[in-house]
Each structure stands twice: as structure tokens, then as C-alpha cells.
N, C-alpha and C positions, 0 to 999 in steps of 0.2 A: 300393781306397780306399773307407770310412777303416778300413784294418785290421781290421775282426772288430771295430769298436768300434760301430756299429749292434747288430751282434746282440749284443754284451755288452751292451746298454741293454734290448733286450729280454730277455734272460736276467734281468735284473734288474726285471722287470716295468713297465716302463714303458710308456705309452700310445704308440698311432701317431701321436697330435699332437705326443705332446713329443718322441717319435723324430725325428719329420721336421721338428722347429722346430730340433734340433742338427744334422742333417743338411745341412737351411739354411745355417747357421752357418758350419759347419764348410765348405761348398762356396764360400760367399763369399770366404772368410780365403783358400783356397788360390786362387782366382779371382784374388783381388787381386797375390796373391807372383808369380800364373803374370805377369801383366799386368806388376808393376812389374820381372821380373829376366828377361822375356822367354822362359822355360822353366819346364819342372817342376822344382818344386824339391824336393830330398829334404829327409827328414824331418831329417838330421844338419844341413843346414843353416839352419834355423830361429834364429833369436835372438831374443832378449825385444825388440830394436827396430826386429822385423819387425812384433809382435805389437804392441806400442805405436803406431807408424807405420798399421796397420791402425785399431785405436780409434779413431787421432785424424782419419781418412779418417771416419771414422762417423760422427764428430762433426761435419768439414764440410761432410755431408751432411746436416747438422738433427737424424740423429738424437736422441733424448730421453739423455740421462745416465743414468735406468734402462734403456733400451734396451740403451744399448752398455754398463753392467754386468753386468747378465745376459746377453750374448754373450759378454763376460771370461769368467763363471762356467764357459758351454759349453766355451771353449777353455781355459780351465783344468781341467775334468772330462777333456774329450779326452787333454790333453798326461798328466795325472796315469795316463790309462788305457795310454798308450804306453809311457811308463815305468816301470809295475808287469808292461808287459811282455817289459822292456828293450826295445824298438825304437827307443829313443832311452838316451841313457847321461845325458844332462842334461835335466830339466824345462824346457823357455822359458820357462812360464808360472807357476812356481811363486811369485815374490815380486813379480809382478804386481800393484799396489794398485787398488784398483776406485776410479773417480772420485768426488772431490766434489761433489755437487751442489750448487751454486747456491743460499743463500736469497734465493728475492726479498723485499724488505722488505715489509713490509704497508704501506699505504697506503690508510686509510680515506676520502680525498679525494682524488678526479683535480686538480689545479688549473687544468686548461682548465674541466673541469665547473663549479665553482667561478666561474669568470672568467664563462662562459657564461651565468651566470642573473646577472649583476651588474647587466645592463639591466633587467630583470624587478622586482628590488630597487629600484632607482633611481624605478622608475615605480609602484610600488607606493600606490597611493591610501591603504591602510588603515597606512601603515609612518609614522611620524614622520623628519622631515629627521634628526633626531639617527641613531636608527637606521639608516638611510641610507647616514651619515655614517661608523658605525662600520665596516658590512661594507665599505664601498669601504678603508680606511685597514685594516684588515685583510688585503682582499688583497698588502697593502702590505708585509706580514710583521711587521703590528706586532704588538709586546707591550703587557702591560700597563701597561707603566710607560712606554709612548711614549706612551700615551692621556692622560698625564698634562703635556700641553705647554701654554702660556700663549697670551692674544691675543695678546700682543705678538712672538709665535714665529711666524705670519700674516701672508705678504706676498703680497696679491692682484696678481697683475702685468698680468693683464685679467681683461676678464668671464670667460674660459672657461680663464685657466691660476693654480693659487694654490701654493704654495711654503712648507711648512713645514718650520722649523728644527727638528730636536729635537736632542740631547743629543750623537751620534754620528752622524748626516746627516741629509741634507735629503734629503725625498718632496716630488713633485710630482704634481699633480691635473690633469686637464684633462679637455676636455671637459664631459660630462654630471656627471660626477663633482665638476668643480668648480663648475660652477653650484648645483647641492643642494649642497655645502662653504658657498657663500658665502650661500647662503637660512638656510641653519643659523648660522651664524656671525652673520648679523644680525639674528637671532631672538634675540641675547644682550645686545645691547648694551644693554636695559633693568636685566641684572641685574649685583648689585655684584661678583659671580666674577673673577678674574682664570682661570681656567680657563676653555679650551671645551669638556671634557668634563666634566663636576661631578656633582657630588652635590646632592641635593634643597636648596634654600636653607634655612638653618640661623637658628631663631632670633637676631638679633642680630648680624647681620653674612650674607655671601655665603658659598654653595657650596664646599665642599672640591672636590680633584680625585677624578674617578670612580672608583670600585673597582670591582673583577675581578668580583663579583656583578651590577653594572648591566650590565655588556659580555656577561656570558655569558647575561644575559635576555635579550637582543635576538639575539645569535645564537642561540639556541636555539629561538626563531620565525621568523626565517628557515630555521631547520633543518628543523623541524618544516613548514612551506609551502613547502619547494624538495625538501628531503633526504629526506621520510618511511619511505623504505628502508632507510636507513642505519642499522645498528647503533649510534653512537655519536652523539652529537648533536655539533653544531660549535662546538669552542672554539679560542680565540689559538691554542693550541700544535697543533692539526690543521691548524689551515690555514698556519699558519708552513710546517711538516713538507712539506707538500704543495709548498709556494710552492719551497724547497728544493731538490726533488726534481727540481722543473720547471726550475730556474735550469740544473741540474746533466747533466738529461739535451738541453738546451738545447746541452752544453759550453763553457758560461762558464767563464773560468778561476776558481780557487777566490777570488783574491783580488777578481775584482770581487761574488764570490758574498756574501763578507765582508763587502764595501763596503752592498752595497747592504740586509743584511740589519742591518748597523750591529755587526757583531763581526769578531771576527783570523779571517785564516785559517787556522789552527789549529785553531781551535773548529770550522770549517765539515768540517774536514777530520775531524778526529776522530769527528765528531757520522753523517759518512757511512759511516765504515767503523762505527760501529754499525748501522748501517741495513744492512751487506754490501754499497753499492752502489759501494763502491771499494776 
């Protein structure tokens, strides 16, 4: 063993490493047969869900997924080299399909990372409460159009827990978080806005609600003094993404994922199996 299939590999000029890396290979696989059927096992006895059964051992051994396909490769050259010399009358390995890999999704934001400099934010001398205000309700999975809530949507229930309604649920604040909410919040009461997030006051009347350009100032200096490695600066939909990801590898079921992110679970579901991570 293995049949003159060594020296067919060198007859074919192949090196001593890649020799003795099939050689490997090929001593594992029958290692494994001798171990699970208790004896040697001949070569007529072989079946494709010996050879499957084998991979998927390699696989619960961590192997990597290119690993254990290029071990398929080796014992697919093997079986193909037995069978061009009849010593087998059936290939095992011939319609073998080599594994899928796995994409992981990209994920330009950890959102522990994220969470983890929230205090930093909070306490930031040189930040405005507004700003503040944004990344904490951010982590919160908000959109843009959530930044678009009324005072009258603000139910301070104490000093340190506040309760806003918006359109499809309610976020809650506490702590540090809602302390800078409500220092911010009664930074307004002078102006005529029915919004607490606005636009610059407007000859002739109060503030519109904030647009996507003011939100993405403020995160984009937070990004730029927490993030500065980062390839992509931080916007709503990066940290949504992230928030997400974390709800998910959490194993929240999908529908409180929905709940809390304020859509169906549908959306939540579909939106993952883009990502590959379901």
C-alpha cells in the first residue's frame, strides 16, 4: 500500500513534499476505515459514504474547508489512479463534490466595539449633548427617519430612564445616556421646533426635522476620533448592520430582532441570508 501509486506520482515528477503530503493523506483515510470497521479494509469495499463520512470527521476536527478539499483532491487523484488500473471496477470518489465554503459576511463594525467607546462619547468635553445624543440613539438601530420624532414623543420617567415613542416602538435610555438625552432635550425648550432633532432655525418660524447630512457630520467625527482605521467612516446603516449581526449571533429569535429593530420578520430574515449568515 498504496499500490505503486507513490511511485506513479514520482514517475510523474512530482516533489518529495507533495509526495509525502498524499501519502499523508492517503494513510489517514485508511487509518480512519481501519478504526471505524475494525479491520483492513479492501479496496472493493470502499463507498462514496466512507469517503464523505471521512471529510465530515475533518471537518469536526476544525479542519479549514480548503483543507479537507484538497485532501478530496488527493483521494480523488488516488481512487482515479486505481481505476485506470483496474484495481477497483468503480471510482468512490469520482462524483464527489468538493465543499462549500462559507462566506462570512463582512462586517466593517464589531458592535461590542461600537458599544465599548459609547462612554468615551458620552464624556467627551469637546462633543455637543446633540452629538451625544445622536451616537447613543444610533446604537439603538436607529434610521433616519427615527431621528425624525417630536417632543411631545419624550416621556422622562426619571432622572436617569427616558422613553421615546416613535412610529413602530418605543427605545429606552438610561443611565448616562439619559442624563446627556435630557441635558439636550432641555437645551430646546427655548426654541420654537416641534422636533428634537432639527435643522438650523429657519427665518420665520422653527427648525425642520434633521436630515441625513447633519447625522452623518456628527458620526463621521466620532469616526474619525474613535475609528481612525477603519476603512469606511460610520454611517446609520453600518451600525444598524452591526447592531443586527450582534442581536443574531446573540440568538434572539428573529421576531424579537424585528421588534426591536422596529420591522417584520421577514425583512430581518431575508436581510441575513444576504449577509450568508443564515
Amino acid at each position: 500500500m498504496p499500490y505503486g501509486f507513490l511511485e506513479h506520482l514520482e514517475n510523474k515528477g512530482y516533489s518529495q513534499d507533495t509526495i509525502q503530503s498524499y501519502e499523508k493523506v492517503i494513510k489517514s483515510f485508511f487509518g480512519y476505515l481501519s478504526y471505524v470497521y475494525k479491520k483492513d479494509v479492501d479496496l472493493i469495499e470502499i463507498s462514496p459514504a466512507d469517503i464523505k463520512k471521512y471529510l465530515k470527521e475533518q471537518l469536526n476536527r476544525k479542519k479549514s474547508i480548503p483543507t479537507i478539499n484538497k485532501e478530496l483532491s488527493i483521494l480523488k487523484t488516488f481512487f482515479n489512479y486505481l481505476w485506470e488500473k483496474n484495481l477497483i471496477a468503480i471510482d468512490p470518489a469520482v462524483k464527489i463534490k468538493a465543499m462549500n465554503q462559507i462566506k462570512q459576511p463582512t462586517v466593517e463594525y464589531d458592535y461590542i466595539e461600537l458599544k465599548k467607546v459609547l462612554p468615551q462619547v458620552l464624556r467627551n468635553p469637546n462633543y455637543t449633548l446633540e452629538r451625544k445624543s445622536i451616537y447613543s440613539l444610533a446604537l439603538k438601530g436607529f434610521k433616519t427617519a427615527d431621528y425624525r420624532f417630536r417632543k411631545d414623543d419624550v416621556n422622562f420617567i426619571d432622572n436617569y430612564r427616558v422613553k421615546i415613542a416613535l412610529r413602530n416602538r418605543e427605545i429606552i435610555l438610561d443611565g448616562e445616556e439619559a442624563v446627556i438625552f435630557r441635558q439636550y432635550y432641555k437645551s430646546l425648550i427655548s426654541e420654537e421646533t416641534e422636533y428634537v432633532f432639527r435643522t438650523k432655525k429657519i427665518k420665520n418660524g422653527g427648525g425642520g426635522p434633521v436630515q441625513v447630512m447633519t447625522i452623518l457630520y456628527h458620526l463621521r467625527k466620532i469616526s474619525k476620533d474613535y475609528f481612525p482605521d477603519h476603512d469606511k467612516p460610520l454611517n446609520l446603516m453600518l451600525i444598524r448592520k452591526a447592531y443586527l449581526i450582534n442581536l443574531y449571533q446573540q440568538k434572539r429569535p428573529l421576531q424579537e430582532i424585528a421588534k426591536i429593530l422596529g420591522v417584520n420578520d421577514f425583512s430581518v430574515s431575508c436581510y441575513l441570508k444576504r449577509l450568508n449568515i443564515r
